[in-house]
C-alpha positions in Angstrom: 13.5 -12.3 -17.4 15.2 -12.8 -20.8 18.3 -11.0 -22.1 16.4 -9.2 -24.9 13.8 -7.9 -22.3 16.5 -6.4 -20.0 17.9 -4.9 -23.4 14.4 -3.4 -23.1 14.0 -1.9 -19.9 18.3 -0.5 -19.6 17.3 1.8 -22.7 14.0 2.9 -21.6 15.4 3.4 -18.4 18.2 5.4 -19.7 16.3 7.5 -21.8 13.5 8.7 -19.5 15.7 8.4 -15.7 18.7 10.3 -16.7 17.0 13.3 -16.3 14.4 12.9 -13.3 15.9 15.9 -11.6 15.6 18.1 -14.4 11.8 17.0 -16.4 9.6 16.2 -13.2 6.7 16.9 -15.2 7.1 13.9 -17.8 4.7 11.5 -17.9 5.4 9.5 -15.3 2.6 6.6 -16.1 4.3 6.3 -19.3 7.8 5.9 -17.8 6.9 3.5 -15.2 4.8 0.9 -18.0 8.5 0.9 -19.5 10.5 0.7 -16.8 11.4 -2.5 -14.1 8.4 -3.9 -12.8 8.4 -3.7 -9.2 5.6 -2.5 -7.6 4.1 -2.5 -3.4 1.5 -3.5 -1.8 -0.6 -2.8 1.6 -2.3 -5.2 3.7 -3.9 -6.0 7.3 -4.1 -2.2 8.1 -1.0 -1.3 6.9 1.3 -3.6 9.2 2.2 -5.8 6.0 4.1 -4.5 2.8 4.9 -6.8 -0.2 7.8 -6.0 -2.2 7.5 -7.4 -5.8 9.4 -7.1 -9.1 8.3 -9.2 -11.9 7.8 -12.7 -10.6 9.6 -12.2 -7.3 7.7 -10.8 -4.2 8.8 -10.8 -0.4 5.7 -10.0 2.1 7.3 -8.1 5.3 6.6 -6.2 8.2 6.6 -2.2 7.6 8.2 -1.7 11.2 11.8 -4.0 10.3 13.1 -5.4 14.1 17.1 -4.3 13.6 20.2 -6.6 14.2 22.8 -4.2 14.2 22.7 -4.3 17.9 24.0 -7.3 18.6 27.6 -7.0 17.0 28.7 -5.1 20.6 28.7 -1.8 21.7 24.9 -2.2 23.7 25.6 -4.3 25.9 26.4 -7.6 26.6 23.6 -10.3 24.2 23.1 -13.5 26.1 22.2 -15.9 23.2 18.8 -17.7 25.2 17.5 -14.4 26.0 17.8 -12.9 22.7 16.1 -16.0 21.1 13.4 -15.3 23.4 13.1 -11.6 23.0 12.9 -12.8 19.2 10.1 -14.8 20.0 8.2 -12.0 21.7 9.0 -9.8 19.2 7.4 -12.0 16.2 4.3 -13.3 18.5 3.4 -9.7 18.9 3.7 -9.3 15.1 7.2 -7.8 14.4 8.1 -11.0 12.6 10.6 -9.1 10.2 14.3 -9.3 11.4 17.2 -7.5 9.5 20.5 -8.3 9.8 24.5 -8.7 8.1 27.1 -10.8 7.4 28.9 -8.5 10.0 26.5 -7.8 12.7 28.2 -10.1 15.1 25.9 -13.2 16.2 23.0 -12.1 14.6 22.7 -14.5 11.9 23.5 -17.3 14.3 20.6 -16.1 16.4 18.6 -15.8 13.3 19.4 -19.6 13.1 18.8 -20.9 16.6 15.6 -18.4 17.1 14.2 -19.9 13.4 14.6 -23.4 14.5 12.5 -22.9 17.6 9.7 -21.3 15.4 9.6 -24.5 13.1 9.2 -26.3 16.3 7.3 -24.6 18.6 5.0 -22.7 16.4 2.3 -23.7 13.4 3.1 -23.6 10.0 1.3 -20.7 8.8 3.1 -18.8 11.9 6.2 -19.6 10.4 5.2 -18.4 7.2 5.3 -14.8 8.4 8.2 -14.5 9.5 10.9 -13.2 7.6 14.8 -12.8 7.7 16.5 -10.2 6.1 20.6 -10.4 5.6 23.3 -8.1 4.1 26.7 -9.1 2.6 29.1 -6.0 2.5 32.4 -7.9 0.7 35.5 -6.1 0.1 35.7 -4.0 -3.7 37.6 -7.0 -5.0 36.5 -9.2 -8.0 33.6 -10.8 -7.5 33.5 -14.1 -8.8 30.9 -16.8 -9.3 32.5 -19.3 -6.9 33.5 -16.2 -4.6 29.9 -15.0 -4.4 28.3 -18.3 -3.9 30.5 -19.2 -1.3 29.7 -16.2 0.8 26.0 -16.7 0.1 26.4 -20.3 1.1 27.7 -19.4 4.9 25.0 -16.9 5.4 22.1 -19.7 4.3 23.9 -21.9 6.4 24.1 -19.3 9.8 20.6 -18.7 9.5 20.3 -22.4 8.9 17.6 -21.6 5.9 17.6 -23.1 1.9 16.6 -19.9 0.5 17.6 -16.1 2.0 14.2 -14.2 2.0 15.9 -10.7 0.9 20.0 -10.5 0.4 20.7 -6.6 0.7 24.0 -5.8 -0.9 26.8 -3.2 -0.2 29.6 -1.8 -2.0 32.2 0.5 -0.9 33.7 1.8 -3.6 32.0 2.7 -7.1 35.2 3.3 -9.1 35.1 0.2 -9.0 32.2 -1.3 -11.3 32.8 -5.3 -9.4 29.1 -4.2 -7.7 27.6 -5.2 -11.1 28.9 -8.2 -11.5 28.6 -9.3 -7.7 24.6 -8.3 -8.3 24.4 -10.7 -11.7 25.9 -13.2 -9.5 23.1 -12.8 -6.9 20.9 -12.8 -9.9 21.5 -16.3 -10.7 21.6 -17.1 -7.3 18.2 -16.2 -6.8 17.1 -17.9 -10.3 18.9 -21.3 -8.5 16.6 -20.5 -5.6 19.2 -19.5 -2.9 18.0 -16.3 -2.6 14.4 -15.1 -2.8 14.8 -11.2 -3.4 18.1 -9.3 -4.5 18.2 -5.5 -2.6 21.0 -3.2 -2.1 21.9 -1.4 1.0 23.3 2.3 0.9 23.9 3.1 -2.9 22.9 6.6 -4.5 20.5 7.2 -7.0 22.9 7.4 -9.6 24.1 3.6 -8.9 21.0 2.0 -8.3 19.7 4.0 -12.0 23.1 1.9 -13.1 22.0 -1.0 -11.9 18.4 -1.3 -13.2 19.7 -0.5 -16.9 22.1 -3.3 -16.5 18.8 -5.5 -15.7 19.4 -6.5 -12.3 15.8 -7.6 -10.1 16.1 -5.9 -7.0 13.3 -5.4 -5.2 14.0 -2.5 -2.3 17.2 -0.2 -1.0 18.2 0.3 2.7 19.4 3.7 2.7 19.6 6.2 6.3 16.5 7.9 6.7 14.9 10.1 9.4 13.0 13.3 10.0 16.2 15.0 10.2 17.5 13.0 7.4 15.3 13.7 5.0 18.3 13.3 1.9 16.2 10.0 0.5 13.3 11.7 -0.2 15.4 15.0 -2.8 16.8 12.2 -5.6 16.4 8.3 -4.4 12.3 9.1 -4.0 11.7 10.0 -7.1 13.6 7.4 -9.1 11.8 4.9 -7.1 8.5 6.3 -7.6 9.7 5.8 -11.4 10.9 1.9 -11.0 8.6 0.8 -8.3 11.9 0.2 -5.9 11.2 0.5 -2.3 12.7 2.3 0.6 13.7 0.4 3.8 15.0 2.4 6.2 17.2 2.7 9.3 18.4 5.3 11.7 14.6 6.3 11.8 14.4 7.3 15.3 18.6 8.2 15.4 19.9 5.5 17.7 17.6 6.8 20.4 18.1 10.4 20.1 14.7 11.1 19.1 12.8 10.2 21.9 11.8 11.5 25.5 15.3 10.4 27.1 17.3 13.3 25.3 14.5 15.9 25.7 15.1 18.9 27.7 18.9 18.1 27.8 22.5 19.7 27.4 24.9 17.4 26.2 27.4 20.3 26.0 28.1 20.5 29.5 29.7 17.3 30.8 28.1 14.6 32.3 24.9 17.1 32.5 22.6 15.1 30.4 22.6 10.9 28.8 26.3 9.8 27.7 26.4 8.7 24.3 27.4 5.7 25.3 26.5 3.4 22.0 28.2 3.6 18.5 24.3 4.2 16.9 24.0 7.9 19.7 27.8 8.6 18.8 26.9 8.2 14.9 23.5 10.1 15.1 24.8 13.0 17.3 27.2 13.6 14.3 24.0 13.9 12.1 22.6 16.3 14.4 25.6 18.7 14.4 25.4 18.0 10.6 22.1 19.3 10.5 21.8 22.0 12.7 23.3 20.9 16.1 22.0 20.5 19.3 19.4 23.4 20.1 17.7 22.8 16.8 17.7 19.5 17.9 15.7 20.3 20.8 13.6 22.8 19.3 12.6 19.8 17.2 12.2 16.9 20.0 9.5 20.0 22.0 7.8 19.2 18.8 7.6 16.0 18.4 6.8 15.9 22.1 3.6 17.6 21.7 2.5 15.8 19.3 3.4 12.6 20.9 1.1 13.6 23.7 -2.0 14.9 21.6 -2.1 11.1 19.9 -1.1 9.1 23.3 2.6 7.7 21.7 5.7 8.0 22.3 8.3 10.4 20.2 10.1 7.4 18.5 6.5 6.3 17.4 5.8 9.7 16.0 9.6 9.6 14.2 8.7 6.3 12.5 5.7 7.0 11.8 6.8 10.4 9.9 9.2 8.5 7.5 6.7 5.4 7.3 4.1 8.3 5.4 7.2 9.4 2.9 7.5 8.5 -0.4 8.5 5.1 -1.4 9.4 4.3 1.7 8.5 0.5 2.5 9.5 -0.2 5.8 11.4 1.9 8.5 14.3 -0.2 11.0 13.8 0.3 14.5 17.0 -1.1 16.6 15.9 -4.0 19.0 18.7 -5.2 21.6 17.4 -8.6 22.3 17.1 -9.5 25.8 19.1 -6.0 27.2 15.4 -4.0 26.4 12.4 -4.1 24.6 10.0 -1.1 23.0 7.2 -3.7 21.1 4.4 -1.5 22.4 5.8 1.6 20.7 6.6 -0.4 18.0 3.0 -1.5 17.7 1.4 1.8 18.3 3.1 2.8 14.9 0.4 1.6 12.9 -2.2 2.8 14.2 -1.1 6.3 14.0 -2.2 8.7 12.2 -0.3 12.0 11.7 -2.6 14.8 10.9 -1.5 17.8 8.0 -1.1 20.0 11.7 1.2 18.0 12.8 3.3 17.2 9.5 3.2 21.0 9.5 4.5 21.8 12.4 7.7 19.3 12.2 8.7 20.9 9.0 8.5 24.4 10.5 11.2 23.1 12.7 13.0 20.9 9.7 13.2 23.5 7.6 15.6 25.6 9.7 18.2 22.7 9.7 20.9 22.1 6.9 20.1 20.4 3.5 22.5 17.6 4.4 22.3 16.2 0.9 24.5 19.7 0.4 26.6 19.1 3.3 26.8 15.4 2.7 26.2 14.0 -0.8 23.8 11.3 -1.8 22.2 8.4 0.2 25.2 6.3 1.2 27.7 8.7 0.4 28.8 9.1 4.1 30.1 5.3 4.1 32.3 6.8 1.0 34.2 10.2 2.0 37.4 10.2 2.3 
């Protein structure tokens, strides 16, 4: 996109996004002409999603199979069996895989699991399948050579000549080096070494920021769940302004929304499942965030009964949930590879359809729980407290 075009689209956007909050009733079809061209669309029964902004589009699937869960702290991930779990995973049409610079092996696995697609599998197989990587660099100065070099060892881990989406992280917005890091991955992409620039965990202030300043990016990872429902007070609407997409993770809370943890007491020792994984240990904060534990279960009853009028399973019905919200893309659901599998769940989420009773009924429980975009801050914010 020329210079004199992104001129164009920082001062619209300035003009009509820096008050979003305040004038919901503008014209948002006027706003939206003006503003970054990135737009979504739906295919095959809702299983497929295509990001695009301007000339740049990335087909994926809605339900994302998450990496995180292979950097330790699940379990021990045996390197054949996780390339085979991948394998099952894709052939049952989870062919989306996100992952980071740090999530321990994952890349590699990306890599090895890749290279037995291209041989084992046909071409147009291989076409759906997509990889998804984060780099989360330390708030120093991002240079050229220092961002190309980074990019280069996660194309070469995943042994691929073009990253499908690179999702960016930055931990500290005093200082501004995320902007120039994102111009960076700009070029990159315009060399071909990246095929779609995304963030991962910046607030809605930021990512305004960073579409006046003209950068592409396509979609933003952000926490999202029915208890977590902070994405959809601020981010929401600023993508429903842009076109920007919400991917999501911690969907179904590292577990803690399903039928393992209902009908337990985790306040009395050893009574109920440890929290034996860092995604339980981080969730079950969110919980006491929001409302603690008896809410909690109040809330898992719910979702319980509704589970069992549509034949699912509670994470199904959790996915599902933030898969209907507003500019929400995709939603992460936490595989570890070769230690357990849930593809059938996984699978079930498309096909369900959650009826105005049962949306009612989960915010009559919601609603009693904390506004934790009070308690705290923004999307991303809770990788920046002090």
């Amino acid at each position: 996109m020329p210079v004199s075009v992104h001129s164009v689209i920082a001062t619209n956007l300035a003009t009509t996004v820096s008050s979003i909050w305040f004038h919901r009733d503008v014209s948002r079809r006027r706003i939206f002409s003006s503003s970054v061209k990135c737009s979504v669309e739906t295919t095959e029964a809702d299983r497929w999603v295509k990001l695009k902004n301007g000339n740049d589009s990335l087909e994926i699937c809605r339900v994302l199979n998450g990496m995180w869960q292979t950097s330790g702290g699940w379990g021990r991930i045996d390197r054949n069996d996780a390339v085979d779990a991948m394998l099952r995973h894709a052939d049952a049409g989870l062919s989306t895989f996100d992952m980071a610079d740090h999530y321990g092996p994952a890349e590699d696995l990306y890599g090895i699991f890749i290279n037995r697609v291209r041989r084992e599998r046909p071409p147009e197989y291989l076409e759906k399948i997509k990889g998804l990587t984060k780099w989360v660099p330390p708030p120093i100065k991002m240079t050229s050579s220092y961002v190309r070099q980074n990019i280069d060892i996660s194309r070469k881990r995943m042994d691929v000549a073009a990253l499908d989406m690179l999702q960016f992280h930055w931990w500290d917005y005093a200082n501004d080096g995320y902007l120039d890091a994102l111009k960076h991955l700009t070029d990159l992409k315009e060399e071909g070494k990246i095929k779609t620039v995304a963030l991962t965990n910046f607030d809605t202030e930021r990512l305004q920021k960073i579409l006046e300043n003209g950068i592409p990016v396509v979609s933003n990872q952000v926490q999202h769940s029915i208890v977590d429902m902070r994405p959809q007070q601020r981010m929401a609407q600023l993508c429903e302004l842009t076109g920007v997409k919400l991917i999501t993770y911690g969907t179904v809370m590292g577990g803690l929304l399903s039928e393992k943890f209902l009908d337990t007491n985790l306040t009395i020792p050893f009574a109920g499942p440890r929290l034996n994984t860092p995604s339980l240990q981080k969730y079950k904060r969110m919980v006491d965030a929001w409302g603690g534990w008896n809410l909690f279960q109040g809330l898992l009853r719910t979702m319980k009964s509704i589970s069992t009028k549509h034949g699912v399973s509670i994470p199904t019905v959790a996915v599902r949930y933030v898969l209907d919200q507003q500019g929400v893309a995709g939603s992460m659901i936490g595989v570890r590879l070769g230690l357990a599998e849930h593809i059938q769940d996984a699978n079930a989420i498309f096909s369900l359809v959650l009826d105005e009773e049962d949306v009612n009924s989960i915010q009559e429980v919601t609603k009693k729980g904390k506004n934790l975009l009070q308690v705290i801050g923004d999307c991303g914010d809770e990788y920046r407290r002090i």
